[in-house]
N, C-alpha and C positions, 0 to 999 in steps of 0.2 A: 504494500500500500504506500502512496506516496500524498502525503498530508502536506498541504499548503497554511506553512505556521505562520499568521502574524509576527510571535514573540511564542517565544519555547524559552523556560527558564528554569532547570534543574538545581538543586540542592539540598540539603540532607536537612534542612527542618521543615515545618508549616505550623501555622497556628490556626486551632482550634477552638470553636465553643466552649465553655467551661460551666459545669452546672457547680461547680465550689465557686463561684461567683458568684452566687446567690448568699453566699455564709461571709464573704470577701471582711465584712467588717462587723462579723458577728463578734469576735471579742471584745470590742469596744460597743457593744449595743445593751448595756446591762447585765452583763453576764451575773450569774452567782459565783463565784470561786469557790471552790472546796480544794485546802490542799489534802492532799494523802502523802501517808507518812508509811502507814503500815498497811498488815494484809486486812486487818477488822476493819479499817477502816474506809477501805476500796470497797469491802463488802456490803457496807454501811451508804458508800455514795451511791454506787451504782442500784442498789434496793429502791433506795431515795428518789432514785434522778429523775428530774424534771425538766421542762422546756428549759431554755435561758444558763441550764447549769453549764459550770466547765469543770470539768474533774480534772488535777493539778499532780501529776503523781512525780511525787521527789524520785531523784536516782537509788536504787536497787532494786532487789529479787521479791514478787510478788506474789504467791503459791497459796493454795487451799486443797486441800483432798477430804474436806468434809460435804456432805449431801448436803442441799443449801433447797433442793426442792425443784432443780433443772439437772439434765447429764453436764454440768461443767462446773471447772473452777473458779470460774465469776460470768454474773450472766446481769441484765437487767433487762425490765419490760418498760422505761422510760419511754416518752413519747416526745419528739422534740417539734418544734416546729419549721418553715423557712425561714421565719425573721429571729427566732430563738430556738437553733439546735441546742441538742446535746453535746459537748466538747470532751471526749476524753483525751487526754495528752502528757507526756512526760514534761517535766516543768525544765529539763535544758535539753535540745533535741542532740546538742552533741556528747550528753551522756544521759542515753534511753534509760527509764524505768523499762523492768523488765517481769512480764505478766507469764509467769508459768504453770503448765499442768503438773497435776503429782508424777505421772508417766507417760511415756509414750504409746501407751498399751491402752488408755481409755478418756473418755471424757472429752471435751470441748474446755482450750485454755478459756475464752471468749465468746460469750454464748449474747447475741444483741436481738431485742425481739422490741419493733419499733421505727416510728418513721425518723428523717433528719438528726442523725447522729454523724461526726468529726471524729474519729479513731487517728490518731495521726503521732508519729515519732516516737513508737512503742517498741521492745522486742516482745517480739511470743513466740513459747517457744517449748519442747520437753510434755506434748500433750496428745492424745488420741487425736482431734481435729485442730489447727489453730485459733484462728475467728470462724463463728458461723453467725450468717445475718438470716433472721427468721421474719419475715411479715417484713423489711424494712423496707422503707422505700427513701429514695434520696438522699442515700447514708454515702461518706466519703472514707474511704481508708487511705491514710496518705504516709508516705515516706515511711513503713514498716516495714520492720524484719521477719518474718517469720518461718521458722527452721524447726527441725527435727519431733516430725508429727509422724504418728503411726500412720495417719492417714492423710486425706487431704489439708492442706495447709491451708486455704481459703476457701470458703462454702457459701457461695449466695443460694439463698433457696426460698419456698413457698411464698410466690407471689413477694418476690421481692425485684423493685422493677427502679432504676433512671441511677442505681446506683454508682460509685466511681471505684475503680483500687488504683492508685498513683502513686508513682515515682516511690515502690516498694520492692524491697529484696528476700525474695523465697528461694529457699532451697531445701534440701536434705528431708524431702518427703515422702511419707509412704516407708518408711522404716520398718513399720511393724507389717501392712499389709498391700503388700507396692502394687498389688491389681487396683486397690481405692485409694492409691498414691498421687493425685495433680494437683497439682500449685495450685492452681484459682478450678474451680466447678462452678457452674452457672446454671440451676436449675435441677432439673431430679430425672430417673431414668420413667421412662412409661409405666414402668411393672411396681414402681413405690407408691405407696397408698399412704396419707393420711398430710400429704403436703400436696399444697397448691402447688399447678408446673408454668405459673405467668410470672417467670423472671426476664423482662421483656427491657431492652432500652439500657442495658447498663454497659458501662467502658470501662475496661484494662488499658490505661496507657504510663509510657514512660517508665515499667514496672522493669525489673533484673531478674529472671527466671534460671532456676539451675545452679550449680551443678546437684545431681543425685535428687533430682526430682523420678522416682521410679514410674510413673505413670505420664499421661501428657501431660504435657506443662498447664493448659489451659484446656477442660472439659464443656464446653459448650450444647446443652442437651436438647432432647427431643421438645417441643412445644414452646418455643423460645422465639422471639422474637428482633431484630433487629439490634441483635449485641455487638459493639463493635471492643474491636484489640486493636491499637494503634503503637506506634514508636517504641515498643520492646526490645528486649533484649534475649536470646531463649540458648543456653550451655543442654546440650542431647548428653553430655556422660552423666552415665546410672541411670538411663532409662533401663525397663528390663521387661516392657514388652510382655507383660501377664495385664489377662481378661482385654488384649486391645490398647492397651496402652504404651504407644509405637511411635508419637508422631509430639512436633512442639507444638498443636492444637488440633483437637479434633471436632470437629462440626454438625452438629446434630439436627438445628434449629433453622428457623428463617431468616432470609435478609440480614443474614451476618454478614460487618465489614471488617478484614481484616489486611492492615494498611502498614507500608512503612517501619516493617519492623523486621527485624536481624535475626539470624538463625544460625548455629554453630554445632554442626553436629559431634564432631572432635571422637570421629573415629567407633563412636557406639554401636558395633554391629546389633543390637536390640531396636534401634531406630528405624523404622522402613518408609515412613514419613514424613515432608515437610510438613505440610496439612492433610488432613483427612477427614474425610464425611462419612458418614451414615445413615442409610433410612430406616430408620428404627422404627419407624410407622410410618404408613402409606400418609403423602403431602406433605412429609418435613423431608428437612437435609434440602432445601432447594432455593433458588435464586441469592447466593452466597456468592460473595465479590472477595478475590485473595489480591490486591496489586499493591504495587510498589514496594514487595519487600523484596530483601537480601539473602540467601539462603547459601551456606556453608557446608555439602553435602557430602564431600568425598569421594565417592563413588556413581557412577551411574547405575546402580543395579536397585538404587531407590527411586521413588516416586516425588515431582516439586509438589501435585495437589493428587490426590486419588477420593474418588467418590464412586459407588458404583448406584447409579436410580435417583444421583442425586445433582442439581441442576448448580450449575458456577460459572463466574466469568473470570477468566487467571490473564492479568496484563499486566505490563512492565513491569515483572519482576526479574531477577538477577540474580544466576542461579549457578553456583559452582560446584561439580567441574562442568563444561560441557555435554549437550548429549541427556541432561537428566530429563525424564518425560515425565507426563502428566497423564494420568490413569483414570476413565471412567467414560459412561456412554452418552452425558450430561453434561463434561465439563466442556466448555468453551475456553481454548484458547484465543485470544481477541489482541488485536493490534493496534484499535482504536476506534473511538464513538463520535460520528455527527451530529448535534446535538445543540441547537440553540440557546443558549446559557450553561453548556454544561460544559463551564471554565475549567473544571479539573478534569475531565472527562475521564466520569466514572460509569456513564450512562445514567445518571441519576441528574434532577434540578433539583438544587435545595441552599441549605448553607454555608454549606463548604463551600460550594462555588461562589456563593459572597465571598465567605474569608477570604479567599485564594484571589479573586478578585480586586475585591479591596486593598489585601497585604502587598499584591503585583502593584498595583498603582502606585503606593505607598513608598514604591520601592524597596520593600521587604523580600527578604528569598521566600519561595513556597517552595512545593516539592517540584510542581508540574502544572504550565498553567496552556492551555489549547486557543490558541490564536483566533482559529476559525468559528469555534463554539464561543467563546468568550465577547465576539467582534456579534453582538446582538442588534443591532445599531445596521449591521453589513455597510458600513462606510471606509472598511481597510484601516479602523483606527479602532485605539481600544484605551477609552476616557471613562469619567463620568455618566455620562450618557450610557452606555452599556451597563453601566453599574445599576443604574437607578430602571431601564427596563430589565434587566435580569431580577431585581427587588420586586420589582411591578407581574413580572411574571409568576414568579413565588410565591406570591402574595394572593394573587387569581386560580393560584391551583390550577395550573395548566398544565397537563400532565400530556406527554408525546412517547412513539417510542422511538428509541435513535436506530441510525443505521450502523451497525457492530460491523466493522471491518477485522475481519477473522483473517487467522493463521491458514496456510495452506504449504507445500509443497511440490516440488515435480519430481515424482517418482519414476517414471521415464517417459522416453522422449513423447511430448507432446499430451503426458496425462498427471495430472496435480489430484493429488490429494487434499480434501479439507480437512481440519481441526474435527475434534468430535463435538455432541452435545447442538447438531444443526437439525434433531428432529422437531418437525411440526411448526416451520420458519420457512418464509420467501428469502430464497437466497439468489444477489445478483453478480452475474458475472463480469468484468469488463477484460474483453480481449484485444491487444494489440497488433493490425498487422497493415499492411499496404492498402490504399483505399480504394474498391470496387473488386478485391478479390474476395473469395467466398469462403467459408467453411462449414464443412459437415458435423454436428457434432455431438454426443453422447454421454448421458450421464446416468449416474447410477450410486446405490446404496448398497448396503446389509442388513437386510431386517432377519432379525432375531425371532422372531414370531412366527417364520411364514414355515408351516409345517409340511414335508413333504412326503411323500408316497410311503414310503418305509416308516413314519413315523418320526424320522430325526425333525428336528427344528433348525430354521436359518437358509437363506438364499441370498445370494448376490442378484438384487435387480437390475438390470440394464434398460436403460431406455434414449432413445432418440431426442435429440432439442431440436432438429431440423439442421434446414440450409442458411446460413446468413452472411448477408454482403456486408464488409467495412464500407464508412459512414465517409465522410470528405475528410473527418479528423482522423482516420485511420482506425476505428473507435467498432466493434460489438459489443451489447450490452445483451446477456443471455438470462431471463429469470424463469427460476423452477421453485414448484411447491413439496417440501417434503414431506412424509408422514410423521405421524410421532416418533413413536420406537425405532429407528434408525440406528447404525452405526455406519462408521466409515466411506461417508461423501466421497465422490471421486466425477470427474469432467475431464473428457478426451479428446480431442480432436482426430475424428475419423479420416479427413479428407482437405488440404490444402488448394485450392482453384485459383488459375486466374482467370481473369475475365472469357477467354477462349475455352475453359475448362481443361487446361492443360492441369497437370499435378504439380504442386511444389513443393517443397520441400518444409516438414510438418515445424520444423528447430524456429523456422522465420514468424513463429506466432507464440507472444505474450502474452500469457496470463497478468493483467496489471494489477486489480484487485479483486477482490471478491469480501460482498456485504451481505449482512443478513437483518432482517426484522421481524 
């Protein structure tokens, strides 16, 4: 594909919406202070806590392995608000109090059941679970440690939904049972009864994942919605690859974004994974976005994204060594999106594409800003104006779809392969050749479905596009409808003509792009 950029502008940050924005100056808005000294005394705040509180905890070791009337070693049911959270916090961030379990063998160090709560410059650490948030909604975990959990280290769950975990360091999890070993879980699996599964809207970024995280880094579950991972960091040694636990995040949910973030796998033959999906139930695992990360793989005998049933679009990511593929009959490898305000081009309008917008003009680095999508205005200029119709169109809810310039291939002479994940999409061809010669030409799939005489399943269809003559730009533009259940696109060129119908030579004809919608 060859994209006509205004301004292309790559580098290694972007800025973000922030929902701890909302708290930005909650310590100076009447907080209560409570400091802690000891462990009764934590016990005592947190029983307590109410909207407007800040819990103050001086530096050292915090521990309880008494029954308190919850499975953990400090838990509260406070309730805080947006203008008056809940504040827990060690009182010098450069020397953490530290919130432990009696072992690693049971309990929840951190057990938080409530909305708008601040967890932030804490170690936890020596407990069955690390922090688990129950019901919370809006709650932020910032700059925390948390290490050596039998199990998972961080547990968002039961309708816990817009929540943040930032600029925190996990490691050394899953100690005692490394199949329910991952650093951050989002939600609950299908077959758990007695928890809500609407943990919808919440973001991981900025966080330090690893080393000896034995499960995925980041568990993303079935019924979930729109969770994004951003700007990570993820160490693969001591993964160990029990009950599926293979990859530095796995994908369960919907309309997860997962952006701009670093992956190191450092030689763990137990890793088979960048990312991974699963359909755990018929209508999850689908329409999930992996771009612009970094991936540190090693080998080619692993997968950048694998999903099988399960629907993704994998673009500009960066992926070593060479050669590494991407696995499944849904995933979309994608090259780039058309897209009238959609500055970042993620195939999405929303507010990113402000930021990105905005911070471009500002003259700020973003990651990645699209000349063409972002030039709203189509005046070959990219001002104000483009800003404030790209606002105007956000704001109308004007929803498009874009045209997905896919990955393809030439597998030999004169037949391209496309990307997987193009069932049930008009897909358009633009071919290159001399103008008023002709070509024959022929497409075809693999549908998995189609059951034949003996009983086996699967055939390669073949079918005809026709005869088409180049345009005065030298230009065919070839469009086919796919079925669903598809694998393996493929478009050939039968037959090279000139105007006399002489034969030429099939090498002299370009595939230039191919788009899908």
């Amino acid at each position: 594909m060859k994209h006509r950029f205004i301004a292309s502008v790559l580098s290694a940050g972007i800025a973000f919406a922030s929902f701890s924005s909302y708290f930005t100056n909650a310590e100076d808005n009447g907080m209560n202070q409570v400091l802690v000294t000891t462990t009764d005394e934590l016990i005592s705040a947190l029983e307590n806590a109410q909207a407007g509180d800040e819990i103050i905890l001086r530096e050292g070791v915090y521990t309880n392995d008494e029954w308190l009337g919850e499975w953990a070693s400090f838990f509260s049911k406070g309730e805080g608000t947006k203008d008056k959270p809940i504040i827990l916090r060690s009182e010098d961030p450069e020397n953490p109090a530290t919130i432990s379990g009696a072992s690693q063998e049971s309990k929840n160090a951190l057990y938080i059941f409530g909305d708008y709560w601040i967890i932030k410059d804490l170690i936890v650490t020596n407990s069955g679970k690390g922090i688990m948030l129950d019901n919370s909604c809006y709650t932020v975990i910032s700059g925390c440690e948390v290490s050596f959990t039998g199990g998972e280290a961080v547990h968002i769950r039961d309708d816990s939904c817009y929540c943040i975990v930032e600029d925190c360091y996990i490691h050394d999890a899953g100690t005692v049972t490394p199949q329910y070993g991952e650093g951050i879980y989002i939600g609950s699996a299908y077959s758990t009864e007695g928890y809500g599964f609407d943990c919808h809207y919440n973001t991981v970024r900025n966080c330090r994942l690893g080393p000896n995280i034995s499960a995925d880094h980041i568990d993303i579950k079935e019924y979930t919605i729109g969770n994004i991972v951003e700007n990570c960091t993820f160490d693969g040694t001591g993964i160990q690859n029990q009950n599926g636990g293979n990859s530095f995040i796995e994908v369960k949910g919907n309309n997860t974004i997962v952006r701009n973030n670093v992956g190191h796998r450092n030689g763990c033959e137990n890793m088979l994974y960048g990312f991974d999906m699963a359909n755990q139930v018929e209508g999850w695992g689908q329409n999930n976005l992996f771009y612009q990360n970094t991936l540190y793989l090693d080998t080619t005998d692993v997968y950048e994204v694998k999903g099988w049933n399960c629907s993704a679009q994998v673009f500009r990511n960066t992926v070593y060594p060479e050669g590494v593929l991407c696995n499944g009959n849904r995933v979309m490898e994608v090259l780039g999106y058309r897209l009238k305000g959609d500055s970042s081009e993620d195939g999405l309008v929303n507010s990113d594409d402000l930021n990105t917008m905005r911070d471009y003009l500002l003259g700020q680095d973003v990651v990645h800003i699209s000349g063409e999508n972002a030039d709203v205005a189509e005046d070959t200029q990219l001002d104000s104006l483009d800003l404030c119709l790209m606002r105007k169109k956000i704001a109308e809810g004007v929803t498009e779809k874009p045209e997905i310039s896919i990955e393809y291939k030439l597998e030999k002479t004169a037949y391209w392969r496309m990307c997987e994940g193009l069932g049930d999409r008009t897909i358009t061809f633009r071919f290159k050749g001399e103008t008023g010669n002709v070509i024959n030409v022929g497409w075809g799939y693999y549908d998995p479905n189609f059951v034949k005489d003996d009983g086996t399943t699967g055939k390669w269809i073949q079918n005809s596009a026709g005869k088409f003559t180049f345009d005065e730009n030298g230009e065919v533009l070839i469009t086919v409808e796919t079925p669903v259940d598809i694998q393996r696109t493929g478009i050939e060129i039968y037959d090279y003509l000139d105007s006399a119908g002489n034969t030429l030579d099939k090498e002299l004809v370009a595939l230039e792009e191919a788009f899908a919608v």
